[in-house]
NUPA-30111 format. One record per atom (N, C-alpha, C): residue number from 0; atom name; x, y, z. Coordinates in steps of 0.05 Angstrom, whole numbers, always signed. Each point is the difference from the previous one (the first is absolute). Layout:
BEGIN
+-----+------+--------+--------+--------+
! pos ! site !      x !      y !      z !
+-----+------+--------+--------+--------+
! NUM !   CA !      X !      Y !      Z !
...
+-----+------+--------+--------+--------+
END
This chain:
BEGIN
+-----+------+--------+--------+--------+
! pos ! site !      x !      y !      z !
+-----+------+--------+--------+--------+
!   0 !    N !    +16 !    -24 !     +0 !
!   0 !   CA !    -16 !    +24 !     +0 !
!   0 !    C !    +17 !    +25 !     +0 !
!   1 !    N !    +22 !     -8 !    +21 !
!   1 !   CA !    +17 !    +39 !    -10 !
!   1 !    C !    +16 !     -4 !    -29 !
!   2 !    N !     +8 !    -15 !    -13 !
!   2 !   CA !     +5 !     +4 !    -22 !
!   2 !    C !    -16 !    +16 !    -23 !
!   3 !    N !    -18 !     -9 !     +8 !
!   3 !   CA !    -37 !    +13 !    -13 !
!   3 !    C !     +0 !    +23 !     +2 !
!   4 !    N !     +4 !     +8 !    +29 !
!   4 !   CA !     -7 !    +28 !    +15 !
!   4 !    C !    +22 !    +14 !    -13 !
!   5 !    N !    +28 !     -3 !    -11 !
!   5 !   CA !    +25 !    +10 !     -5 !
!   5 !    C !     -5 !     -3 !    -29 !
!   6 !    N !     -7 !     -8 !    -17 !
!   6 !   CA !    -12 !     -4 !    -27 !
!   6 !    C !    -15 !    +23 !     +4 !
!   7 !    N !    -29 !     +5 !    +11 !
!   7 !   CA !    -22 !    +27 !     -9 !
!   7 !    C !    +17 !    +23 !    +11 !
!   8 !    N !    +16 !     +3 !    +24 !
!   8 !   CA !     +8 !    +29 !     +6 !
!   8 !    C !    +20 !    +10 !    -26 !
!   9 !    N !    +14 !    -21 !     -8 !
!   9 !   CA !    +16 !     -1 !    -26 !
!   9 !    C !    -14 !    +20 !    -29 !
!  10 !    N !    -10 !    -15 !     +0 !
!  10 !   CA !    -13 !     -2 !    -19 !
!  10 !    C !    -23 !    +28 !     +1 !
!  11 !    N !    -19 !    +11 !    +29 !
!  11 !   CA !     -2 !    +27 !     -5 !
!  11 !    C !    +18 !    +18 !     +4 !
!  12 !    N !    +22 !     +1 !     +5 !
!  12 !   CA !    +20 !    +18 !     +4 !
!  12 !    C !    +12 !     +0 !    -27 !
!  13 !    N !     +0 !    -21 !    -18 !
!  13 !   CA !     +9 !    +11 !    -32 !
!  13 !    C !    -23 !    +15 !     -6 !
!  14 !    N !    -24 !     -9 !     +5 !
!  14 !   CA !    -26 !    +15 !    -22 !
!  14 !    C !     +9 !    +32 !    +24 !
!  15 !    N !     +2 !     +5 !    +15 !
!  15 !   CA !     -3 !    +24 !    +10 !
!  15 !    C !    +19 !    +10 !     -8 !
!  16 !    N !    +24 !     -3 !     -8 !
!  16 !   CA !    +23 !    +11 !    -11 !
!  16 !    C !     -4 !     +2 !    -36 !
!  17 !    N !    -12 !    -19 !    -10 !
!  17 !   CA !     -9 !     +8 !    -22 !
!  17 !    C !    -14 !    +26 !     -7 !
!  18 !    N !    -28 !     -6 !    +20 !
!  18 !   CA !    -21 !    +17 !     -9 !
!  18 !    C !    +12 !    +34 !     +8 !
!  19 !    N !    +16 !     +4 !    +11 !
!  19 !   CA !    +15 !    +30 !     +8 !
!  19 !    C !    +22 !     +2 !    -21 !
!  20 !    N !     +7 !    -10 !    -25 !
!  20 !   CA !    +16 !     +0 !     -3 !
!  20 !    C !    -13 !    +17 !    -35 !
!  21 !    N !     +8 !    +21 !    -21 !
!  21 !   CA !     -5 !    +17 !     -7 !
!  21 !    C !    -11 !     -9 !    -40 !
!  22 !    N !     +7 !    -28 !     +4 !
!  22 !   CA !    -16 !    -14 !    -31 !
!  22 !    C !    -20 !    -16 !    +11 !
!  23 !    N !    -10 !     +4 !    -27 !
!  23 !   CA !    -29 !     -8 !     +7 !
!  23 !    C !    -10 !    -33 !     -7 !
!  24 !    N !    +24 !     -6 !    -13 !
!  24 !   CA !     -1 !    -25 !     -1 !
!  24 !    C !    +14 !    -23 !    +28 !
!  25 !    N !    +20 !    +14 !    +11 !
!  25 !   CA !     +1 !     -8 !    +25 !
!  25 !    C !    -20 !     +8 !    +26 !
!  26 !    N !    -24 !    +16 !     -1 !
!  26 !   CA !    -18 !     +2 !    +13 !
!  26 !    C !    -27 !    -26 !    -10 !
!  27 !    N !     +3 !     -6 !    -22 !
!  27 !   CA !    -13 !    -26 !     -6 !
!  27 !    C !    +11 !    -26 !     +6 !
!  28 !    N !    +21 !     -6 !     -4 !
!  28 !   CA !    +15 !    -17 !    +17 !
!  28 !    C !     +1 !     -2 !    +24 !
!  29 !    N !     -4 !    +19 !    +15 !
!  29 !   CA !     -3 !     +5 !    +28 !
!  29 !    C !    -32 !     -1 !    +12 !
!  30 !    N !    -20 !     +9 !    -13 !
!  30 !   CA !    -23 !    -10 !     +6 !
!  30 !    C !     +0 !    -36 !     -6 !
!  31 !    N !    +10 !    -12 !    -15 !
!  31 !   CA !     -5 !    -23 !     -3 !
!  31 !    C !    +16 !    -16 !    +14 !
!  32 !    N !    +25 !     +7 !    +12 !
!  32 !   CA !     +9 !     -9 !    +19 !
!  32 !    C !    -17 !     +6 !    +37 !
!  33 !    N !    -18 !    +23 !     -3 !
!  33 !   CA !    -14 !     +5 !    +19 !
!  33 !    C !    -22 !    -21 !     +6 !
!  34 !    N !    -11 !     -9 !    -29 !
!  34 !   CA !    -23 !    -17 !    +11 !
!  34 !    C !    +12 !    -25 !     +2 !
!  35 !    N !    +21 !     -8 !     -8 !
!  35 !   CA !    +13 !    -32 !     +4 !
!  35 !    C !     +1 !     +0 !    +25 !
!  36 !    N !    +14 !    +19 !    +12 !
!  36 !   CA !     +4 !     +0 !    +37 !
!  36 !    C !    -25 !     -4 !    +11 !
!  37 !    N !    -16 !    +21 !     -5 !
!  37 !   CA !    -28 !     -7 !    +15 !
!  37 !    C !    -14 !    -21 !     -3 !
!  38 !    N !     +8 !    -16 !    -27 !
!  38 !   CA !    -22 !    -31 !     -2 !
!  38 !    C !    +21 !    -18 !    +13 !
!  39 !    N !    +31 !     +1 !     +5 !
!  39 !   CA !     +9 !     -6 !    +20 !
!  39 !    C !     -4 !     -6 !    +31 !
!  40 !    N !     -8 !    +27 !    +11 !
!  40 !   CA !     -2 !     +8 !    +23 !
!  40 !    C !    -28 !    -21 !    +11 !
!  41 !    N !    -21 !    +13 !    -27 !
!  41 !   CA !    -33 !    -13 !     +5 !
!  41 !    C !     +8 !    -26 !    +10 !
!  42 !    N !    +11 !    -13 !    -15 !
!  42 !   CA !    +10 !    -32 !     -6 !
!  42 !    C !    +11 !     -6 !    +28 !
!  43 !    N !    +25 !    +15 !    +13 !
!  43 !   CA !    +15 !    -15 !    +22 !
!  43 !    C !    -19 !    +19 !    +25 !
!  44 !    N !    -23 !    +14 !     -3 !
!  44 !   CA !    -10 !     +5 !    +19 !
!  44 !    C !    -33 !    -22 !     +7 !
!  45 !    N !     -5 !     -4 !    -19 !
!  45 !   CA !    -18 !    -36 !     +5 !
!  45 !    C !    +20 !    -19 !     +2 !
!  46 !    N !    +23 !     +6 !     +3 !
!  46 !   CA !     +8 !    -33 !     +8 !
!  46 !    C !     +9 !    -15 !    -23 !
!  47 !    N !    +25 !    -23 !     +1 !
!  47 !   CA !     +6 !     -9 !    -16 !
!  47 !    C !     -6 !    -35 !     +7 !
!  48 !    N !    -19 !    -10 !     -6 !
!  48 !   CA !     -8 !    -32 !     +8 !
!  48 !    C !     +8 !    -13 !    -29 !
!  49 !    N !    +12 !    -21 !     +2 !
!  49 !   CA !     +5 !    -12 !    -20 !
!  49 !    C !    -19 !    -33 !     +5 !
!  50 !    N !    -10 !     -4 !    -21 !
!  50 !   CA !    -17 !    -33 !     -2 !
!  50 !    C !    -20 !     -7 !    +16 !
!  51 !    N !    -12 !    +23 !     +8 !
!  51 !   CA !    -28 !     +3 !     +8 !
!  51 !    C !    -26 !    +19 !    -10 !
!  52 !    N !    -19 !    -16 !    -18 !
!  52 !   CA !    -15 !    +12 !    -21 !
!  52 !    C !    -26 !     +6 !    +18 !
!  53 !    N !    -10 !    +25 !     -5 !
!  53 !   CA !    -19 !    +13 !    +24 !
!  53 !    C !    -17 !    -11 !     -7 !
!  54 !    N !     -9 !    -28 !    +10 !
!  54 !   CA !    -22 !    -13 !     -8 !
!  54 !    C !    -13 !    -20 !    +29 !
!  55 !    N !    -32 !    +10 !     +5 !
!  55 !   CA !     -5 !    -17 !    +22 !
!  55 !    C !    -10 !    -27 !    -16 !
!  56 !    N !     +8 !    -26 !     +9 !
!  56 !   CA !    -10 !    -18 !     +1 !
!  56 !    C !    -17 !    -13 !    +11 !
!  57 !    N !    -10 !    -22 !    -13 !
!  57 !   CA !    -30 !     -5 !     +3 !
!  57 !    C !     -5 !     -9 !    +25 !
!  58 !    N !    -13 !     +8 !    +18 !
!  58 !   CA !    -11 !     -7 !    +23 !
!  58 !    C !    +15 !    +10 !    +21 !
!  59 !    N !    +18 !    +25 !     -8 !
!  59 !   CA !    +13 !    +16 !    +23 !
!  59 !    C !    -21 !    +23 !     +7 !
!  60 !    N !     +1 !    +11 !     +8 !
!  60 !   CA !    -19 !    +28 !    +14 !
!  60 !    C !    +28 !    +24 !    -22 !
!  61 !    N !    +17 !     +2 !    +12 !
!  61 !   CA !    +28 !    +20 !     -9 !
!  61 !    C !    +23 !     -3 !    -18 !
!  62 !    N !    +18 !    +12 !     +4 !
!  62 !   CA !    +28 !     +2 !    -15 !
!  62 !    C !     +7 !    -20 !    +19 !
!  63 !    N !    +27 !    -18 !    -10 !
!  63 !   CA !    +27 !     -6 !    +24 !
!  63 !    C !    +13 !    +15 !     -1 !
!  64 !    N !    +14 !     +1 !    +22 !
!  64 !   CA !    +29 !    +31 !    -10 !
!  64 !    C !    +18 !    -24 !    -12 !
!  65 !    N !    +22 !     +9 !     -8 !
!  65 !   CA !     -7 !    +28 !     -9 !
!  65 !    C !     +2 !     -4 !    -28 !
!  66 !    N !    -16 !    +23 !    -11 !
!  66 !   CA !     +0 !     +0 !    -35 !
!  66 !    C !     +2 !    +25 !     -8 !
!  67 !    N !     +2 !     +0 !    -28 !
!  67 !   CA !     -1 !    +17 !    -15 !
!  67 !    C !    -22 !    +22 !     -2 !
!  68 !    N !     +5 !    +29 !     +9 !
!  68 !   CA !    -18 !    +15 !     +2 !
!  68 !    C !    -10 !    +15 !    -34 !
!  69 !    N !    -15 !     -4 !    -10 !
!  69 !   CA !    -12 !     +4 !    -25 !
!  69 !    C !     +4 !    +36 !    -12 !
!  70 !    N !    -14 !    +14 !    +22 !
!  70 !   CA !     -7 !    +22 !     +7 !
!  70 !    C !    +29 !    +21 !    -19 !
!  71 !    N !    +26 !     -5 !    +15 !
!  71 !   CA !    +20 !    +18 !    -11 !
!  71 !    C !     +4 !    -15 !    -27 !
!  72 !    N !     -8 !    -27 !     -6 !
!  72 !   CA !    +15 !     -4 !    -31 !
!  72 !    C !    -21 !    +10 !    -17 !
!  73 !    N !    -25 !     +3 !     +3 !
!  73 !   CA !    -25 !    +17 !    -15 !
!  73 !    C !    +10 !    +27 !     +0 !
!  74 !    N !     +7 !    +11 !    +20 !
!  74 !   CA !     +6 !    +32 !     +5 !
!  74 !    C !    +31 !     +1 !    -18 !
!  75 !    N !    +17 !     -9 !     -5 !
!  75 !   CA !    +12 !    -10 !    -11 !
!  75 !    C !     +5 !     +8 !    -30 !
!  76 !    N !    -22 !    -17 !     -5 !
!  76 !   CA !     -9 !    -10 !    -32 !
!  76 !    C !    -12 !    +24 !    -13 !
!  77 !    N !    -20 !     +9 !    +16 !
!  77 !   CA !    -14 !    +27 !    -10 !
!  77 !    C !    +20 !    +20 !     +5 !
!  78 !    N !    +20 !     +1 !     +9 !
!  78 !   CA !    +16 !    +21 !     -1 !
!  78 !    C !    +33 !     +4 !    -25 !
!  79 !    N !     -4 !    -29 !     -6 !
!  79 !   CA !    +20 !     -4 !    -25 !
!  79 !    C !    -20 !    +19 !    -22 !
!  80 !    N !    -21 !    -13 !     -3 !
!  80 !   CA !    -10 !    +12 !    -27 !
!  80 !    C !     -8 !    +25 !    +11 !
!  81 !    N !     -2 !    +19 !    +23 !
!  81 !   CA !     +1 !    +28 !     -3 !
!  81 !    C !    +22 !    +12 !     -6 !
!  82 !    N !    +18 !    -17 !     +5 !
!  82 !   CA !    +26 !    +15 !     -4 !
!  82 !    C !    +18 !     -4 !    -26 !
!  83 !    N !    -15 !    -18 !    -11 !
!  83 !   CA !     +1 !    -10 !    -29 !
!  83 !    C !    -10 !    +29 !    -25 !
!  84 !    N !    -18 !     +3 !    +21 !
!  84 !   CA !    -20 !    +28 !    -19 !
!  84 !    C !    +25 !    +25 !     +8 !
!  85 !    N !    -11 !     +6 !    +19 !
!  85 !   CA !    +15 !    +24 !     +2 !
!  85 !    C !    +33 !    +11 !    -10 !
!  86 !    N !    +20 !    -26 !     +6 !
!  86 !   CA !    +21 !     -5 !    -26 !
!  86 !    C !    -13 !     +5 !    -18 !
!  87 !    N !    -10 !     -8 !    -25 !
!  87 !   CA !    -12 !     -7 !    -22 !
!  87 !    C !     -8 !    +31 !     -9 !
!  88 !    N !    -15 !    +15 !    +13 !
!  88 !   CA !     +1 !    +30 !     +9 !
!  88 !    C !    +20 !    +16 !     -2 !
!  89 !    N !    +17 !     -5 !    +24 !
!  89 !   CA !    +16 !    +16 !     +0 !
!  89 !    C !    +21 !     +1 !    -28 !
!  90 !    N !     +7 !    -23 !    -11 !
!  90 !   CA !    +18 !    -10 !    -17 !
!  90 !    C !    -18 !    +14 !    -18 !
!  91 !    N !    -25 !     +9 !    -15 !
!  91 !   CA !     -4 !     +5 !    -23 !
!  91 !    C !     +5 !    +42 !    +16 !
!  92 !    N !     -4 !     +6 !    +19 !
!  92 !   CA !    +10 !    +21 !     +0 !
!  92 !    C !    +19 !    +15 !     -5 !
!  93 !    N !    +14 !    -21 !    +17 !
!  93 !   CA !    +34 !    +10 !     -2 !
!  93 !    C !     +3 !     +0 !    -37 !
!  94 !    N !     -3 !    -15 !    -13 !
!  94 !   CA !     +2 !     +1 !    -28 !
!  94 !    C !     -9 !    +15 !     -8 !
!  95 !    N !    -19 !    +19 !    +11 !
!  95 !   CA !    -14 !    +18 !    -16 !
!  95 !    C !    +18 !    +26 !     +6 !
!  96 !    N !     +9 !     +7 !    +23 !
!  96 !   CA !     +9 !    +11 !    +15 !
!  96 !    C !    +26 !     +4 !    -13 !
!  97 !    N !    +12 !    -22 !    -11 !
!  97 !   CA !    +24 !     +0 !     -2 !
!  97 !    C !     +3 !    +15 !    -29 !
!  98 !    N !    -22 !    -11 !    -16 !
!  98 !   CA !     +4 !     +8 !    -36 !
!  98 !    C !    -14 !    +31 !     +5 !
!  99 !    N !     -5 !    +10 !    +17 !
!  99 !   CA !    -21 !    +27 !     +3 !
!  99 !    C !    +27 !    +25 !     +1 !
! 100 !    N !    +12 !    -25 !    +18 !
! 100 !   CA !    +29 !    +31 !    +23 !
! 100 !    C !    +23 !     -7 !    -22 !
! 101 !    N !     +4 !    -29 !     -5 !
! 101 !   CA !    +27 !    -11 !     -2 !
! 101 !    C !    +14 !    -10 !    +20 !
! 102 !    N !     -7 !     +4 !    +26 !
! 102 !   CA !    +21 !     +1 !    +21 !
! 102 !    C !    -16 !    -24 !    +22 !
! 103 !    N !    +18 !    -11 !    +17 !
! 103 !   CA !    -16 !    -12 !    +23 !
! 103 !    C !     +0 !    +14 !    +23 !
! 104 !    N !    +14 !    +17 !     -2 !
! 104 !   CA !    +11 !     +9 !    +28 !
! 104 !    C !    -29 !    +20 !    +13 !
! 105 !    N !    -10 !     -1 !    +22 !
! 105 !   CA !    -21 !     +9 !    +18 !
! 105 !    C !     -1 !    +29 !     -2 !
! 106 !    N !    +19 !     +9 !     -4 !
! 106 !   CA !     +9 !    +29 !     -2 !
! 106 !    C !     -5 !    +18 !    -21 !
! 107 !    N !     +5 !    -12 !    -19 !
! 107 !   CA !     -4 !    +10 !    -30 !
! 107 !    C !    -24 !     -1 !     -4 !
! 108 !    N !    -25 !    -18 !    +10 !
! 108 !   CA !    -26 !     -3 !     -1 !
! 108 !    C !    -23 !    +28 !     +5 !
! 109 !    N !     +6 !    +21 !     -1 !
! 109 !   CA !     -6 !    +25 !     +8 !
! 109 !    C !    -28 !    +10 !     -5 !
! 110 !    N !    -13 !     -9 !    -22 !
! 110 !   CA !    -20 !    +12 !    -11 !
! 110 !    C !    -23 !    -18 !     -6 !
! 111 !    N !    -19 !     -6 !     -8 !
! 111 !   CA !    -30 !    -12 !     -3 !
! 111 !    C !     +1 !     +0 !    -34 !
! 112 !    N !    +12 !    +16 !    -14 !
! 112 !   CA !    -12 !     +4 !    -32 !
! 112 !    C !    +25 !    -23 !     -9 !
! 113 !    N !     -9 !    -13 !    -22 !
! 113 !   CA !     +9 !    -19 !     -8 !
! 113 !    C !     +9 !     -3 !    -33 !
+-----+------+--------+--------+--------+
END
């Protein structure tokens, strides 16, 4: 588990050093390194159970412990494909962005008319 825990602090401390940093293509790299951490975090904050499928069997009342909690790998899943979009987004911006200015740099970005 602290290898895990030393993996996500990793891993948002690049996206936070990305996202401050003055191209705008390393601010997209950095958001997408932001959501890997957090479906990380989701992940080692339900718990990591290995070979126990969250399933009651027949003629139990409950779970046995311990199993697999469902809950963070759904939260999970719906959060790949939001972050699937929003990449997908941002990437057609930055392109737009880019052939508009020429430049990537955050700075040079000055104006609205295109």
């Amino acid at each position: 588990m602290i290898p895990l825990a030393i993996v996500v602090g990793g891993l948002y401390a690049a996206a936070l050093y990305l996202i401050g940093r003055r191209s705008i293509v390393k601010l997209v790299i950095g958001l997408a390194l932001l959501g890997h951490a957090s479906n990380l975090l989701i992940f080692s904050a339900g718990g990591v159970t290995r070979g126990r499928p969250p399933l009651i069997r027949p003629g139990d009342e409950a779970l046995i412990a311990p199993y697999a909690d469902p809950l963070p790998q759904a939260l999970i899943l719906t959060a790949i494909v939001i972050s699937f979009g929003v990449l997908a987004f941002a990437l057609v911006l930055v392109h737009r962005a880019y052939t508009a200015v020429g430049s990537d740099d955050v700075d040079a970005i000055r104006t609205t008319d295109a």
